[in-house]
N, C-alpha and C positions, 0 to 999 in steps of 0.2 A: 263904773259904766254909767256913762249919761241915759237922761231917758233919753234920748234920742236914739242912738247905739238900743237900748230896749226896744223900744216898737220895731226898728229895724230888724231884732232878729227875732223878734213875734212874728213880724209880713212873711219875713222867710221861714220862719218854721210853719207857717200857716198855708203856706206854698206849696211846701213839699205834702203836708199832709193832705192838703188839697187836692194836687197832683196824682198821690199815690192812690187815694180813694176812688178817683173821676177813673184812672187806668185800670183798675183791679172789678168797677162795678157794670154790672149788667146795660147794655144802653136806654131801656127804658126806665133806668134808673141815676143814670149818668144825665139825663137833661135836667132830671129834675137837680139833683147836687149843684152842676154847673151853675143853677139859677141862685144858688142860695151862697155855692162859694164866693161869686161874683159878687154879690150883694154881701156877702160878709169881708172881703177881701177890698170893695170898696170903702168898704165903712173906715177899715185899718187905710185907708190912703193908698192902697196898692191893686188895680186892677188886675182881674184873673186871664191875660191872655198868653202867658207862655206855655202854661201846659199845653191846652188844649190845640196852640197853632205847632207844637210840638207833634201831637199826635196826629195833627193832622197833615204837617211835612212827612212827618214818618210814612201813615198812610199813601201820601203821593207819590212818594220815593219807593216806598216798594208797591204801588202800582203800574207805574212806569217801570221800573228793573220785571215785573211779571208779563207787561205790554213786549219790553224788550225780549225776554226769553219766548216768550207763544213767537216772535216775527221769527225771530233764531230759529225757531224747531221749524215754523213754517216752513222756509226758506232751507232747510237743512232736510227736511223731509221732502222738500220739490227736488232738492237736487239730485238727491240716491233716488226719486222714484226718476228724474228723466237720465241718470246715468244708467240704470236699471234699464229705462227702456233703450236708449243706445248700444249695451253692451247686449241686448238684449238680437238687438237687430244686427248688431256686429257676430254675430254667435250664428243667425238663421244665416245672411250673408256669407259664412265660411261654411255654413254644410249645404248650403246650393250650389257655392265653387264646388266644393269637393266630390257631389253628385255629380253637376256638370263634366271635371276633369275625368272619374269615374266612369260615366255613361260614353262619353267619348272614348275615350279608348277602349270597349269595350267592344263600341258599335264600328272600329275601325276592323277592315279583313284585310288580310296577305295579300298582296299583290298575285294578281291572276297569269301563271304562266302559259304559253303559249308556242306551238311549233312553228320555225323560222319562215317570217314571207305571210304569215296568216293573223289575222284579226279575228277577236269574239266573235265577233261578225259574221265571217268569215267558217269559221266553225258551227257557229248556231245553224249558219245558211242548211249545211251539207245534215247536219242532227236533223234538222224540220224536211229535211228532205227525204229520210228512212224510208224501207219500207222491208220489213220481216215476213218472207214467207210470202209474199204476194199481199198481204195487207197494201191497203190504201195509202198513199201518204199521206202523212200528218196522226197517223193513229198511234206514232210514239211519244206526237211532244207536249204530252203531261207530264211526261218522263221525263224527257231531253229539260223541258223545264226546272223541276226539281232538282236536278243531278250531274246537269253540263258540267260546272265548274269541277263537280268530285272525278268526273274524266281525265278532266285537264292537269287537275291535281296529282291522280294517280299515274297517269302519263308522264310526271314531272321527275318523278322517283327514279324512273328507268331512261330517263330519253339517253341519256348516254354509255347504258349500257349494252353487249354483245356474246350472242352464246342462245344454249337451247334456253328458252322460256315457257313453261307450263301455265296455262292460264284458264285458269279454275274457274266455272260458272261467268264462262264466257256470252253467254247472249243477252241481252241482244246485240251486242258485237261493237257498242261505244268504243268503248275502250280498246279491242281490237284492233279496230282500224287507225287508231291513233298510236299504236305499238307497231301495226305491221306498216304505217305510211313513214312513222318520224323516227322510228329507232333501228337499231340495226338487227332485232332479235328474232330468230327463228321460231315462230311461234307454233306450239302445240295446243290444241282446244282443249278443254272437258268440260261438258254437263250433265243434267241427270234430271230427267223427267218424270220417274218412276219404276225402269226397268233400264237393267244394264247391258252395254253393248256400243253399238256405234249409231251415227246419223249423218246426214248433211241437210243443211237447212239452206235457202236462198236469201243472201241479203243484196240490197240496191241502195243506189245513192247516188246525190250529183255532186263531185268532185269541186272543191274551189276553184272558182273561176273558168269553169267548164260548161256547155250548154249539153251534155250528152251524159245521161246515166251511165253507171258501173252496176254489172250484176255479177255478185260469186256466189260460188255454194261455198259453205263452210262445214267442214267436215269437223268432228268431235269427237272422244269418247267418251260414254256413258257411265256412269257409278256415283256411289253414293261415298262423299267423300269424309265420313262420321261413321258409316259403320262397313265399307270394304275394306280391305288391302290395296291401295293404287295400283291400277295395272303397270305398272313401269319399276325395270329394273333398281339398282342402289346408285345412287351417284348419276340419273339420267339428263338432269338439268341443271345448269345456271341459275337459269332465276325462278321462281315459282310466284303466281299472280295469285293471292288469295283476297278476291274484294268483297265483302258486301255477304257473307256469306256466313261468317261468325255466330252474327246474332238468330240463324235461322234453325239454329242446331239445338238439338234435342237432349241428348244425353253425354256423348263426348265429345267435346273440341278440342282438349289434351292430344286424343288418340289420333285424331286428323291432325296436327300439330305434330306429330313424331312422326306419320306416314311422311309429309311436305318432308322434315328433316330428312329422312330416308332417301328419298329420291334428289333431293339434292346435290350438287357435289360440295366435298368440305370447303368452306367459307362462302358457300353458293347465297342467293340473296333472298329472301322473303319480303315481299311486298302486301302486306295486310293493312285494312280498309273496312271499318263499321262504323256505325253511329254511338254517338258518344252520348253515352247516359249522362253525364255531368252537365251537356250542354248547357247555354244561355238560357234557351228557350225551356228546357226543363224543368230549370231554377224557378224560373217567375211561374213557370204552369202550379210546379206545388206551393208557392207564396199565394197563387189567388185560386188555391182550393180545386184545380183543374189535373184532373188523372192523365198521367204521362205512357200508361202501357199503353202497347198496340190492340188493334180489332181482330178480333177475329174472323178468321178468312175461309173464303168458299173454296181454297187451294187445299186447303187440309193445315196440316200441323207444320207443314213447312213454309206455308204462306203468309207467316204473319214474324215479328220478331218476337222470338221465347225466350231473351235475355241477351239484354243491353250489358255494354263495359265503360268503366272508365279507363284510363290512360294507366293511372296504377296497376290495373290489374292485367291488360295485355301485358306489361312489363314483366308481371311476373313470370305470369304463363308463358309468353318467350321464354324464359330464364329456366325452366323447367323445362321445354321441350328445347332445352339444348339450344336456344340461339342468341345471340348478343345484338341488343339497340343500336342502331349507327344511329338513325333521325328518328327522331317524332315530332308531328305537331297536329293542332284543330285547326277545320275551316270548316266554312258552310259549301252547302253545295248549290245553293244560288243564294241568290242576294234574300237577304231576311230580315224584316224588320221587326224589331226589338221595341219598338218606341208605340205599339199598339199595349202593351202591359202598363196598365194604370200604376203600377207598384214599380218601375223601371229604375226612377230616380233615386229610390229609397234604399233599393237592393243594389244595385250597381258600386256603391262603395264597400260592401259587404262580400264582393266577391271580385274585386277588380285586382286581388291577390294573381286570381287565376285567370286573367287574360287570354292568355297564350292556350290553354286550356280548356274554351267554350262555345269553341264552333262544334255544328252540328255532327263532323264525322272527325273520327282519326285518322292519321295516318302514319305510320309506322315500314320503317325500311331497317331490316335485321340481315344477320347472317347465321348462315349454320357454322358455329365455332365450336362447340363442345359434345359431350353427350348426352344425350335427353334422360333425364331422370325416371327411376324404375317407379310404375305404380301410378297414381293422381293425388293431387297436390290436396290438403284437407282443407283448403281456403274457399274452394270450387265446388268440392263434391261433397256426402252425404248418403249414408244407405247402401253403401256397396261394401260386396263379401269381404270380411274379414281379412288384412294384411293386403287389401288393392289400396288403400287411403295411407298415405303417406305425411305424418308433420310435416307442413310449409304455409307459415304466417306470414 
């Protein structure tokens, strides 16, 4: 080996050693090395810059590749947060359609039937024109308000049918006169005021399109139709009118339910009519904390409702007192808005199953087809002697 070849691999082994010392040592000890390798590295003819521009390419290279991953994450975290917020609003976006489609059909009502030739209009006229007994006119229509449409409704059941007709808690005589003017049915009264027997009462009206009052008396007979025996033979009627009268009943509506069957003739028709404890308006009252029973009334224990139904459970009760469902549906009995419940929107897809299901009253057209079951159904009742309560879930 020449010296030359020698010093040459002096420089390099003084390189590496150099090298390896200046990487491995603490920095406030690395400047000072640096000073002394240089000046030793110079002396041998060989200038100390490769390590150190080494480590300091190194240093740049993985500062940059760490500038490059922070923009990465940057840029990768902006995008999940604004995809997050997109899908975020894509998300509120479809449960506001879904309330909306919801609400809307919720807030839609049946179409309003009507007797041929006459308008609402037409009909509200001659309702706001009542007068029970000599009362004043106009002192029914808070009434006619509330309840026009459930007339119209209940009218709707029978318009085309013909035969005797019993019609149960007849007054004040709405619906009456929409059965004796538009159908074909010979109508029979009953009411009951407190004691049983007969009466005639005077009602007046002005006729569609008529400038001259109508006055009749309207004859009825009296009972309690929960705890007598109907005064009428087996088999007396066609149709039986049972409205509004369910929910006013105290101890048995089974037993009124088998008298109606009784006096019916076989596949004769029942037309029953109460408010629908399910309704819409229910819903949202117990959502915002608002009690749905009724008040109690200066009439006594008949004067108020003492137990509301849903659609289920007429059905059964039908089904027990012997009769078969032809129709059912809810409607309101005037126009109601739904859209004053701060909670509307929320609850509307929650219950928009039951549509069909959440107007204010029922309405229910059966037949007498079978035989009324012995005893009360044990879904209904409670506390009664021994062998009257019969299994029926």
């Amino acid at each position: 080996m020449t010296q030359s070849d020698q010093r040459t691999t002096i420089r390099t082994k003084a390189r590496g050693v150099a090298g390896r010392t200046l990487r491995s040592s603490p920095p406030w000890l690395r400047a000072q090395l640096t000073r002394v390798s240089s000046r030793l590295l110079a002396a041998m003819g060989t200038p100390y810059v490769p390590a150190i521009e080494a480590d300091r390419r190194e240093d740049a290279a993985n500062e940059r590749a760490a500038t490059e991953i922070a923009e990465l994450r940057r840029r990768s975290e902006q995008d999940i947060a604004e995809a997050r917020q997109e899908g975020a609003a894509m998300a509120r976006q479809e449960i506001d359609d879904e309330r909306r489609v919801a609400r809307d059909a919720i807030l839609v009502a049946p179409r309003v039937p009507l007797p041929d030739g006459l308008s609402l209009d037409d009909v509200m006229a001659t309702f706001r024109s009542w007068s029970l007994n000599s009362e004043p006119v106009g002192h029914m229509d808070a009434y006619v308000t509330d309840s026009h449409l459930r007339f119209l409704r209940t009218w709707s059941l029978v318009r085309n049918d013909l035969g005797r007709c019993l019609e149960l808690g007849a007054n004040p005589y709405f619906t009456t006169w929409l059965l004796e003017q538009y159908t074909g049915l010979e109508l029979v009264l009953a009411n009951y005021y407190g004691e049983s027997g007969e009466t005639d009462e005077t009602v007046s009206w002005l006729p569609p399109g008529q400038g001259e009052r109508v006055e009749l008396k309207r004859h009825s007979v009296l009972f309690n139709v929960e705890e007598e025996e109907f005064p009428f033979p087996d088999d007396s009627f066609d149709v039986v009118m049972f409205c509004e009268m369910l929910e006013h009943m105290l101890m048995d509506p089974i037993g009124a339910l088998k008298q109606m069957h009784r006096v019916l003739k076989p596949n004769g028709i029942l037309i029953l009519t109460t408010p629908n404890v399910a309704r819409a308006d229910n819903v949202l009252r117990l959502i915002h904390g608002v009690n749905l029973y009724d008040p109690y009334s200066g009439y006594g224990p008949y004067g108020r409702h003492n137990r509301e139904y849903n659609n289920h459970e007429l059905h059964r009760m039908l089904d027990f007192a012997g009769f078969e469902v032809e129709d059912s549906m809810s409607a309101d009995g005037h126009p109601t808005d739904l859209t004053k419940w701060e909670k509307l929107d929320a609850t509307a897809p929650l219950i928009k199953d039951r549509v069909s299901d959440l107007g204010h009253y029922l309405f229910i057209r059966a037949r007498a087809t079978k035989v009324p079951r012995e005893g009360l159904p044990s879904f209904l009742y409670r506390s009664w002697p021994n062998g009257t309560i019969v299994d029926f879930e």
